[in-house]
Residue, then its C-alpha position, 0 to 999 in steps of 0.5 A: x339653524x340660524x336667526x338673522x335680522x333683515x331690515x325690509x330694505x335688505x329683504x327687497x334686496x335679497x328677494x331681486x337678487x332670488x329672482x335674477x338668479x332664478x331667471x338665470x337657471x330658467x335661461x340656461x335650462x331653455x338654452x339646453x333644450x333648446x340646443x342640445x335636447x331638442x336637435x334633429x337627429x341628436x341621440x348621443x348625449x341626450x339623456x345626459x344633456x336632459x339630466x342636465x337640464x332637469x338640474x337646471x329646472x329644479x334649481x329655478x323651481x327651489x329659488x322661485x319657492x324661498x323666493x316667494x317664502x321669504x315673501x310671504x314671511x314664511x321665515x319670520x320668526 
């Protein structure tokens, strides 16, 4: 494990860098749903496609919760 030391300005920093990144696996789990899982008539890859979109949603979720961690200071030493 590791300590590092943040300045608030570095922290504010860190944090929208989280949400961008965030936004991005929500924007790419949406665009897999919506144009793979979610076609007429789409059987073939489904299940994978659904997997994979899983990915995506989960690693939104994680960012979104160190995100609001790191917020809250639940790291804060």
């Amino acid at each position: 494990m590791r300590t590092i030391k943040l300045t608030h300005e570095q922290i504010e920093l860190l944090c929208q860098a989280l949400g961008m990144a965030e936004k991005q696996f929500t924007d790419i789990h949406k665009t897999i749903v919506e144009n793979t899982v979610n076609v007429r008539k789409h059987s073939g890859t489904k299940n994978e496609q659904s997997s994979k979109a899983k990915f995506y949603h989960e690693m939104a979720c994680k960012i979104a919760e160190l995100n609001i961690d790191i917020e809250q200071g639940n790291f804060d030493v």
